[in-house]
Structures are given as C-alpha cells and as structure tokens.
OpenMM code with the backbone's topology and positions (N, CA, C; nanometers):
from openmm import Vec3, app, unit

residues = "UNK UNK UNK UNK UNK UNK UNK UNK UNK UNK UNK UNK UNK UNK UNK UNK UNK UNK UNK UNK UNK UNK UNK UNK UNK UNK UNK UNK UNK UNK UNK UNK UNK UNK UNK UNK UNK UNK UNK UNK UNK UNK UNK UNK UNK UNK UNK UNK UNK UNK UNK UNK UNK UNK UNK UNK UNK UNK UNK UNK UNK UNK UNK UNK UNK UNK UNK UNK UNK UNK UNK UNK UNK UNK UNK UNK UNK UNK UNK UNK UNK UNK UNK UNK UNK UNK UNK".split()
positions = [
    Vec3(8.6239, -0.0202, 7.3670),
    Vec3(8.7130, 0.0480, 7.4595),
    Vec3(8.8411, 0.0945, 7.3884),
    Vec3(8.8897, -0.0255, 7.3362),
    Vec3(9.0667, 0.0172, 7.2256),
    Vec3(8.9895, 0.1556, 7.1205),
    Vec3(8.8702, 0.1772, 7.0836),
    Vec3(8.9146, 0.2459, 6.9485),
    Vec3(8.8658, 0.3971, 7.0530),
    Vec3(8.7864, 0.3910, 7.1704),
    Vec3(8.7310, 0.4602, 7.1681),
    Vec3(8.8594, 0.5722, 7.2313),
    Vec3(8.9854, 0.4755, 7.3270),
    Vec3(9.1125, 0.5330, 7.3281),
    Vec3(9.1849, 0.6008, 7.2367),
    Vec3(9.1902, 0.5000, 7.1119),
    Vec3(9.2487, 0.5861, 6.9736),
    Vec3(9.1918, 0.6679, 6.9270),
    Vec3(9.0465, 0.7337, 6.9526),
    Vec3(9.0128, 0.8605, 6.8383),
    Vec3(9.0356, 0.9520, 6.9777),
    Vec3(9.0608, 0.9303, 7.0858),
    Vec3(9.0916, 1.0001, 7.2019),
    Vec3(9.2081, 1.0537, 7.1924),
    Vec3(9.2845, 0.9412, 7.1899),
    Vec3(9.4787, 0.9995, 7.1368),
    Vec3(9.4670, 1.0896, 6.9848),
    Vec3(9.3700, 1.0381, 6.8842),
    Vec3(9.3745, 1.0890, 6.7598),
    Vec3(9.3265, 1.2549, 6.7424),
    Vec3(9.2499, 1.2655, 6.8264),
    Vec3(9.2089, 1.4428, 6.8730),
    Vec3(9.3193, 1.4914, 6.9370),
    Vec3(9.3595, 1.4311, 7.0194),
    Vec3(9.4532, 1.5287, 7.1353),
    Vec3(9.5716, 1.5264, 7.0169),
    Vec3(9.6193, 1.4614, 6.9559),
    Vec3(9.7605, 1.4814, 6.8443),
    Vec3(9.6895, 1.5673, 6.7319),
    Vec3(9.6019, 1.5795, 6.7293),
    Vec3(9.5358, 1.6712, 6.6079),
    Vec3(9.5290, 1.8398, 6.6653),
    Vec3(9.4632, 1.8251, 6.8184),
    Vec3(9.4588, 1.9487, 6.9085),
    Vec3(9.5887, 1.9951, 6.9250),
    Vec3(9.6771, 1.9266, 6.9561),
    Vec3(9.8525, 1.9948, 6.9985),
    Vec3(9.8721, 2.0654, 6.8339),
    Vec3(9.8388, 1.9736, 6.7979),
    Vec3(9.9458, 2.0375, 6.5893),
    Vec3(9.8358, 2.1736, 6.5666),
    Vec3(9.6696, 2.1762, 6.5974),
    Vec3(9.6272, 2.3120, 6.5841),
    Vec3(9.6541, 2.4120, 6.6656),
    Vec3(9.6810, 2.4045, 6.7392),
    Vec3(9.7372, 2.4282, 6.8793),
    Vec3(9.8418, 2.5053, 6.8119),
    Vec3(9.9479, 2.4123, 6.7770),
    Vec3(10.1154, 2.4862, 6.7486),
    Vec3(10.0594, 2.5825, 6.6418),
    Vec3(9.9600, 2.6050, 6.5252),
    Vec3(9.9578, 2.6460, 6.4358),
    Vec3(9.8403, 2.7721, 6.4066),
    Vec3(9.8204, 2.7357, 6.5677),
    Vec3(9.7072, 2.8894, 6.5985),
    Vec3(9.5482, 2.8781, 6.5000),
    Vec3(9.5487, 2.7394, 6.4833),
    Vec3(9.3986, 2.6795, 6.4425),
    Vec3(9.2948, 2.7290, 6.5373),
    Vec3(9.1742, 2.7149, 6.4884),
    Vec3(9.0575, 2.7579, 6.5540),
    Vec3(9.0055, 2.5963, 6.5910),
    Vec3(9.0385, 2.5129, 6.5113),
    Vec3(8.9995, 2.3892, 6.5988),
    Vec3(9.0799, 2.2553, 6.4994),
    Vec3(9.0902, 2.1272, 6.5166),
    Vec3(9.1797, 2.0675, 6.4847),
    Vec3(9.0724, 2.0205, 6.3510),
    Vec3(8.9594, 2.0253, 6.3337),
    Vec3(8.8900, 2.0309, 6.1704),
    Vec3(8.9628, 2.0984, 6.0601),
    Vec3(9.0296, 2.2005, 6.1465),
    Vec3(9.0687, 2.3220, 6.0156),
    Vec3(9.2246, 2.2778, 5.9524),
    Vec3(9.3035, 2.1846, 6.0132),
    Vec3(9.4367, 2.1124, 5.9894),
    Vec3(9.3931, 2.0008, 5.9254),
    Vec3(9.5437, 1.9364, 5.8107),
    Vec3(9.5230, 1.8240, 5.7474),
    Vec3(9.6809, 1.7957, 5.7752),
    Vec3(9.6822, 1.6542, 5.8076),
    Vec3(9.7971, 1.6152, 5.8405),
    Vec3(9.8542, 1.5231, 5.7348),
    Vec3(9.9566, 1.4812, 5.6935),
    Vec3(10.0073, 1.3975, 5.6015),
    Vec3(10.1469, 1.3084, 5.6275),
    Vec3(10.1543, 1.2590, 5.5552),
    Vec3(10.3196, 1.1733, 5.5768),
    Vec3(10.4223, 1.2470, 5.5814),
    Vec3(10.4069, 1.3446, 5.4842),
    Vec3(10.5666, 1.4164, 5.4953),
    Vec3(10.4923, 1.5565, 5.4104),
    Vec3(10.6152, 1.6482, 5.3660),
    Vec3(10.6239, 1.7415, 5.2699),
    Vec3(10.5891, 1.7083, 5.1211),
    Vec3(10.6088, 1.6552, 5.1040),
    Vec3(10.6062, 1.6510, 4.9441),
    Vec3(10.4379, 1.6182, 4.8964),
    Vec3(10.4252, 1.5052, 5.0060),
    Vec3(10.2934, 1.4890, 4.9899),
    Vec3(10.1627, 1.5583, 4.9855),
    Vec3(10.2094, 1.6585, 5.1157),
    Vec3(10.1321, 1.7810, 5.1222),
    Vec3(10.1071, 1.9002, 5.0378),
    Vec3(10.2570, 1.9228, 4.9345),
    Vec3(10.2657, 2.0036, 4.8830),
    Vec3(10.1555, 1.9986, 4.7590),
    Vec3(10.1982, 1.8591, 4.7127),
    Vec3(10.1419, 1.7823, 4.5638),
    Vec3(10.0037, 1.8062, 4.6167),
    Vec3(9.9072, 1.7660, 4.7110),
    Vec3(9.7995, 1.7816, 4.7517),
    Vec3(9.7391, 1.9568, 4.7299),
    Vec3(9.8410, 1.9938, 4.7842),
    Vec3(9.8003, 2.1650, 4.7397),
    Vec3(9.7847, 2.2280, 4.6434),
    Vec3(9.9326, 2.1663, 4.5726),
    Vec3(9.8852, 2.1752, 4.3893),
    Vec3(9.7817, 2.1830, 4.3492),
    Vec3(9.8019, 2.0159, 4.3742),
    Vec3(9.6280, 1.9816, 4.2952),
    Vec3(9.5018, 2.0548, 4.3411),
    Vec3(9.4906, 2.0423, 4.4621),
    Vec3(9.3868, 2.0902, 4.5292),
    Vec3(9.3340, 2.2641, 4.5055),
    Vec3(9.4883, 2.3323, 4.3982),
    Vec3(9.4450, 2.4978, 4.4024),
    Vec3(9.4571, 2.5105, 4.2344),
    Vec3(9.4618, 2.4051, 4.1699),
    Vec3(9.5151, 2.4090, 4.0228),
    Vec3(9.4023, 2.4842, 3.9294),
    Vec3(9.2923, 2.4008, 3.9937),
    Vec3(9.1861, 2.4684, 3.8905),
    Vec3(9.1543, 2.6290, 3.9500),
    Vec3(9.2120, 2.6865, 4.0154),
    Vec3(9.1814, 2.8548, 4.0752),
    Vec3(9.2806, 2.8846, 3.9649),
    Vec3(9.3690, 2.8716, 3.8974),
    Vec3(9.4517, 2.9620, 3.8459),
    Vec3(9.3985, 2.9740, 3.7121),
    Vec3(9.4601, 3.0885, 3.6248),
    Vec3(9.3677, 3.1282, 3.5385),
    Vec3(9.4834, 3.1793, 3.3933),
    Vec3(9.4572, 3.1109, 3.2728),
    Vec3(9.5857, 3.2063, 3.1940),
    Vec3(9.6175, 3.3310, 3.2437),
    Vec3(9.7470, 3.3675, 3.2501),
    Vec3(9.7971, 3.4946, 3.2557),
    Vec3(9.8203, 3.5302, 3.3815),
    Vec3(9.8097, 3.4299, 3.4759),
    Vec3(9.8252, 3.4407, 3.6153),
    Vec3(10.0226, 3.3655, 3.6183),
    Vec3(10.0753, 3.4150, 3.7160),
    Vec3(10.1578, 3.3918, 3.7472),
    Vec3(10.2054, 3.3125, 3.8366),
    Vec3(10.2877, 3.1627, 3.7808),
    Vec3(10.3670, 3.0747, 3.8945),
    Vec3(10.5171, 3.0787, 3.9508),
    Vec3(10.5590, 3.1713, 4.0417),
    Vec3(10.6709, 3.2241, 4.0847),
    Vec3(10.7565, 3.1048, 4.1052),
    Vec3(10.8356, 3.0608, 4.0651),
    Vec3(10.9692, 2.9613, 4.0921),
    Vec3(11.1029, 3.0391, 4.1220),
    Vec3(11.2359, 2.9463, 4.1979),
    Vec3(11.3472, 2.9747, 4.1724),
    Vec3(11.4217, 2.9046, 4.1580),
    Vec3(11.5213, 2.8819, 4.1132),
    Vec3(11.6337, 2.8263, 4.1345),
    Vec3(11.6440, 2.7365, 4.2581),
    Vec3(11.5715, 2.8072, 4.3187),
    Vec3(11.6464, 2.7320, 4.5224),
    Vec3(11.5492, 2.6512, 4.5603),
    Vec3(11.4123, 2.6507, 4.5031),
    Vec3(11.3256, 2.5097, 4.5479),
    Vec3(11.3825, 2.4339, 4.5452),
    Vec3(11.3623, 2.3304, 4.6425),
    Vec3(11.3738, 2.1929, 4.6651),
    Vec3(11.2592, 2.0951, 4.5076),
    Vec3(11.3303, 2.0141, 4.5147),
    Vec3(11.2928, 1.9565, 4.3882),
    Vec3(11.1044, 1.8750, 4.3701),
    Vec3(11.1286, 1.8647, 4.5285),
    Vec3(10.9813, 1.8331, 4.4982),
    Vec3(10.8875, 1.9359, 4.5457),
    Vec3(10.8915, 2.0253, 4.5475),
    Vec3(10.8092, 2.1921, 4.5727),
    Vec3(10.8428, 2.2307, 4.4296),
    Vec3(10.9101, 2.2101, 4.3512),
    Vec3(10.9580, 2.3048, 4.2116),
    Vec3(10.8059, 2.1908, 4.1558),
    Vec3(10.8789, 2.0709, 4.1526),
    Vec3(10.7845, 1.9708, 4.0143),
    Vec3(10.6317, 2.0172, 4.0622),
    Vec3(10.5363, 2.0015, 4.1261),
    Vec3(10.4124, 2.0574, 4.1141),
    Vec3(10.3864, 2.1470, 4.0673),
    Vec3(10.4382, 2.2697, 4.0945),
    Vec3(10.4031, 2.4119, 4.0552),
    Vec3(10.4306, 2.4426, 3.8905),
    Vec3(10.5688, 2.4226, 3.8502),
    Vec3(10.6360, 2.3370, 3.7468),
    Vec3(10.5065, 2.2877, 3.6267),
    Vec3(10.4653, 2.2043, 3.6743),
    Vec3(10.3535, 2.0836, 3.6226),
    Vec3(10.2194, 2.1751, 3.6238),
    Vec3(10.1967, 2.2668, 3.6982),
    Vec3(10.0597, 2.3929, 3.6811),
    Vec3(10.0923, 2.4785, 3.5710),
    Vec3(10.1995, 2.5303, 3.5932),
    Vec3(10.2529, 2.6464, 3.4860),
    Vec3(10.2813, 2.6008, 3.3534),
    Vec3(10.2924, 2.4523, 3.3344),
    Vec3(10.3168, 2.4483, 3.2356),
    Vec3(10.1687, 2.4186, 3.1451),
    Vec3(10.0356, 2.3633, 3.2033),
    Vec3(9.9350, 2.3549, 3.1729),
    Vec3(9.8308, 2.5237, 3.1317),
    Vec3(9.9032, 2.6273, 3.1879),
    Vec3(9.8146, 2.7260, 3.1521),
    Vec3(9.9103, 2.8062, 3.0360),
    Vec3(9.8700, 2.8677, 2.9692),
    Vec3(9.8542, 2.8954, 2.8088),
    Vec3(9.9508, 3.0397, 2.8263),
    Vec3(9.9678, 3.0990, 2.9085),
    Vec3(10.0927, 3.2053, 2.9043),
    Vec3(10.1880, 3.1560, 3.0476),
    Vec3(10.3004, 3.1455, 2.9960),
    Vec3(10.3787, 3.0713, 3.1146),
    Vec3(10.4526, 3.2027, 3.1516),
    Vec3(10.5286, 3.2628, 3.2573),
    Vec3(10.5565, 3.3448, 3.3067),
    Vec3(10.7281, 3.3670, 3.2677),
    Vec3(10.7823, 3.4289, 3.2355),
    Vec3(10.9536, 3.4192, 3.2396),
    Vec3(11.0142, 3.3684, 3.3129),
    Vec3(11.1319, 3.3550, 3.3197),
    Vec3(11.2358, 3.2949, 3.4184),
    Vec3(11.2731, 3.3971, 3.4552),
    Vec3(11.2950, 3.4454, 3.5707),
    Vec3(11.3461, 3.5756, 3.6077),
    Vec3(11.4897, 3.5976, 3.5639),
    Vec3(11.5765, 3.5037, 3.5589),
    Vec3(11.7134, 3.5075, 3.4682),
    Vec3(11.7035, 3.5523, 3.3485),
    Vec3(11.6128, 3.5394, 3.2531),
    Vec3(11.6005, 3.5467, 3.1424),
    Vec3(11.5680, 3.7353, 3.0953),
    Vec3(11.5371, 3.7783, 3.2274),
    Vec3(11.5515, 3.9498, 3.1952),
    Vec3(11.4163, 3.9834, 3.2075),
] * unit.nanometer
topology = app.Topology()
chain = topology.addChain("A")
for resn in residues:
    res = topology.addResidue(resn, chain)
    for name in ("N", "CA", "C"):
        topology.addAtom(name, app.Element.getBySymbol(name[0]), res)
C-alpha cells in the first residue's frame, strides 16, 4: 500500500515538472539534486559527440561550475578554440 502511494506521488511530481517544461510525457525528463549536477551529467553524457575542430563556446560570466565541465571537454579535444578576448 506505502510504496504503491509513493510511485503515485513519484509520477504526479514527475507529470507537474513535464508539464512545466512542455514534455510529451514525464519518461522524457531527468531530475537531479541541483544544477551542477545536471550540468556535469550533460557534459559527460554529450562528450563523446564532439569532434576535433568543433567548438566549446565559454565566457567570462559562467558560473564556475557550468565553466569547469565544458572547460574539462575542450581541453581534451586536439584544437581548442580562442578566447574571444584574445582577438
């Protein structure tokens, strides 16, 4: 009876967040602890799509843990992109 309540509450909090985010169903969302966590997950999760000579856009104004992942990709592929300061 208790769990069959909790995957009951656990859909309907999954349905509202696809819901807010114009999902086609709450399968297609992944939820996490916070930001950072999610981000690092994305990293990783898109690292092997990138390809030398592809480009990792940074600025100045990231937040520090959105810079270090991307940061940590660009520096693994073999032509790293300029700093846009740099001209």
């Amino acid at each position: 009876m208790l769990l069959k309540k909790l995957q009951k509450n656990f859909e309907r909090a999954y349905n509202i967040a696809a819901n807010f985010v114009n999902a086609d169903s709450w399968r297609e969302i992944i939820l996490g602890r916070n930001t950072t966590e999610m981000i690092n997950l994305v990293a990783r999760g898109t690292a092997f799509q990138f390809r030398d000579g592809d480009n990792v856009v940074l600025t100045r104004l990231e937040h520090n843990s959105n810079y270090v992942p991307w940061y940590g990709i660009s520096t693994q592929m073999a032509q790293i992109g300029k700093n846009i300061e740099e001209g």
